[in-house]
N, C-alpha and C positions, 0 to 999 in steps of 0.2 A: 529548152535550156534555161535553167534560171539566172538572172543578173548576179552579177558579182557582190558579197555582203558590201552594204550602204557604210560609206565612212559615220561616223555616229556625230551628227550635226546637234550641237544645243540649241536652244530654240534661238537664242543670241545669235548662233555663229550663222544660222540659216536667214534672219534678217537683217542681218548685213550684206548679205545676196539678193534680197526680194528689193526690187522695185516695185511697190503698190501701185497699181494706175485705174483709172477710170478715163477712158478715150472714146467711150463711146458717143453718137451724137444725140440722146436721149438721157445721157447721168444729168441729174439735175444737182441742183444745190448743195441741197440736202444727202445726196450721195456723195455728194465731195466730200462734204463735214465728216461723214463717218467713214469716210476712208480716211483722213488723215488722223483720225480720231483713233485707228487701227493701227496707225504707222505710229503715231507716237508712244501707243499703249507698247509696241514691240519694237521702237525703236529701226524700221524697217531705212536700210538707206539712201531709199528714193521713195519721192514722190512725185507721178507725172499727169497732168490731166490734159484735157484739148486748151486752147489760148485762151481761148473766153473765160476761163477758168486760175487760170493760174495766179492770177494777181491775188485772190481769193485764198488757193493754197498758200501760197509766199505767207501771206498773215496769218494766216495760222500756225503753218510754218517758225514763226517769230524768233522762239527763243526753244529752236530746234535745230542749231548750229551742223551737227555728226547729221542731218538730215539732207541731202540731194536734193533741193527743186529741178525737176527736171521740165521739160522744156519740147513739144512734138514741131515740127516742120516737116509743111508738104501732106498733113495728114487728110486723109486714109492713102487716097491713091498714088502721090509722088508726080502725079500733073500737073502742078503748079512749072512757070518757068523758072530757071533759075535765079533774076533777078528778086521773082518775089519770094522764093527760099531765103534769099541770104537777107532781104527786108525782115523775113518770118524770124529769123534768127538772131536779128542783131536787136528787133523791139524785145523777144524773150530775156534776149541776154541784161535790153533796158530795166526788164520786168524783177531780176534778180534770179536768170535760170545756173544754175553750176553744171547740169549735163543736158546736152541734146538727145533727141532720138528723132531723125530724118527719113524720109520715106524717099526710094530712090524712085527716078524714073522709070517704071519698073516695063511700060510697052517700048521705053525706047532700050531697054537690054533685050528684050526680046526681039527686037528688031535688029542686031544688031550694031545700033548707032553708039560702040561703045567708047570714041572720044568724048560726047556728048553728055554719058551718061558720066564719065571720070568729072569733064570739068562741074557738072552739075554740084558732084559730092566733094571735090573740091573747095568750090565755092561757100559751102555750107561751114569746110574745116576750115579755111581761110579765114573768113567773119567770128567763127568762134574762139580762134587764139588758141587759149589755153583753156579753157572748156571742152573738155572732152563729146565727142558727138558720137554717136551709133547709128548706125547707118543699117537700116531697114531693108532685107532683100526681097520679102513677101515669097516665100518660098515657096506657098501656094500653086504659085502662077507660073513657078518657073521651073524648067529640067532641070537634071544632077548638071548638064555645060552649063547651062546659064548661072545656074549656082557658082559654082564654080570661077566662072567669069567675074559674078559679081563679086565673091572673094577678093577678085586680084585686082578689082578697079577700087574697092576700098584701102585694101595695104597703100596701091599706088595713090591716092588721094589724100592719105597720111590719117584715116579714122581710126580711132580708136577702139570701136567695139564695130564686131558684124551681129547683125541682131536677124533673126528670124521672120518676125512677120509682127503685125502691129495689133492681132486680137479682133481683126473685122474680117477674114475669112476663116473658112470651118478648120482647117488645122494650119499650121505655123510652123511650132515646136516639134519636131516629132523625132523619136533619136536618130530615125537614118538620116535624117538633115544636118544635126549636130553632127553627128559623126562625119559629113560628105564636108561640113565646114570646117571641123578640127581636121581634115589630112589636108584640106586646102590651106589653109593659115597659118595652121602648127603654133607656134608662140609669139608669131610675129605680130599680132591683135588679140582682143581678149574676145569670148564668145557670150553674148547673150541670147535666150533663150525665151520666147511668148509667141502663145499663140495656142490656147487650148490645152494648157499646163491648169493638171484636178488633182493629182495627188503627191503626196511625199515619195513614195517609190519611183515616179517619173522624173523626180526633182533631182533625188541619190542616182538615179542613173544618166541622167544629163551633165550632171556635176562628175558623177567618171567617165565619159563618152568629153569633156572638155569642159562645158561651161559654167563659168562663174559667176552669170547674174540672171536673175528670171523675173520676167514681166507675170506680174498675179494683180486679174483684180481682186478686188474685195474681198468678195465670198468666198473663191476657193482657197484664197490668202491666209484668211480666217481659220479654216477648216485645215489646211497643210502646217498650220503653227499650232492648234490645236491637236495634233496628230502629231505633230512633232514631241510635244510637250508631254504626250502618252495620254492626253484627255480624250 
């Protein structure tokens, strides 16, 4: 059965959704630069790299106001304890972060331990105020209940986006995820989307399937705006 016709995105109106990121533990410098050297050429409205990095973005960043610094805690696994989460989050927010994206405890919802895992993600929306945070399920790892669960411990936590997965396991994104998260949340959070996102046609149908923002690094970033653009 083929997807429903793709709303017709400009390449504007599509990087206004794209969060650019580089999170991996091997981006060096140099890949930094030319990611944000990407986001400004398209004006993308985030940009997130791992911590050691960020202060680096922010300056570049400078006089890229309409641009998101964003801001990782807990990254890749979500093992950190809670205290150093919300340390993780309140130096980011030092650093000049406008959004978060948080990696949930993700063996203690499998386990489970789902007061633990609420106050965890709590803690994170708490310290960040009015900075919106995303809360990472790593979808990967986890069945359609556990999914699920983690939906309702974020709405209960007060997060702002439920995010997908963080681009360190082989899928993430995938539309029966989006979808399994759009009938869990409905409108009551916004949906973001990463995690192994290559083309424009998965982009248009995650965007009708619910979600509004999408974690791209670089490369495929590049290649989805250039496809976008009809190049």
């Amino acid at each position: 059965m083929e997807p429903a016709l793709p709303p017709r995105f400009t390449v504007h109106e599509l990087a206004r959704m794209v969060d650019v990121t580089m999170v991996r533990a091997e981006n060096t410098e140099a890949e930094i630069r030319r990611m944000v050297e990407l986001a400004l050429h398209y004006r993308c409205v985030n940009v997130t790299s791992l911590p050691c990095h960020t202060a680096l973005v922010k300056s570049l960043l400078d006089r890229a106001p309409d641009i998101h610094l964003g801001g990782t805690v807990g990254f890749p696994d979500g093992g950190h304890t809670p205290s150093i989460k919300v340390a993780e989050a309140r130096e980011l927010l030092q650093v000049g972060c406008t959004e978060l994206d948080m990696v949930i405890a993700i063996g203690l919802l499998r386990s489970g331990q789902h007061q633990r895992v609420l106050d965890d993600i709590r803690g994170v929306v708490e310290a960040a105020g009015a900075v919106p945070v995303k809360v990472i399920l790593e979808c990967y790892h986890l069945s359609d209940d556990e999914i699920r669960r983690g939906c309702e411990l974020c709405m209960r936590a007060g997060a702002a986006w439920v995010k997908t997965g963080t681009g360190w396991t082989p899928t993430g994104a995938t539309l029966r995820n989006v979808a399994l998260i759009k009938a869990c949340v409905g409108d009551a959070i916004s949906i973001k989307a990463a995690g192994g996102i290559r083309t424009l046609a998965t982009v248009v149908e995650m965007y009708r399937l619910g979600a509004r923002r999408f974690g791209l690094g670089t490369a495929p970033a590049a290649r989805i705006f250039e496809e976008c653009a009809g190049g």
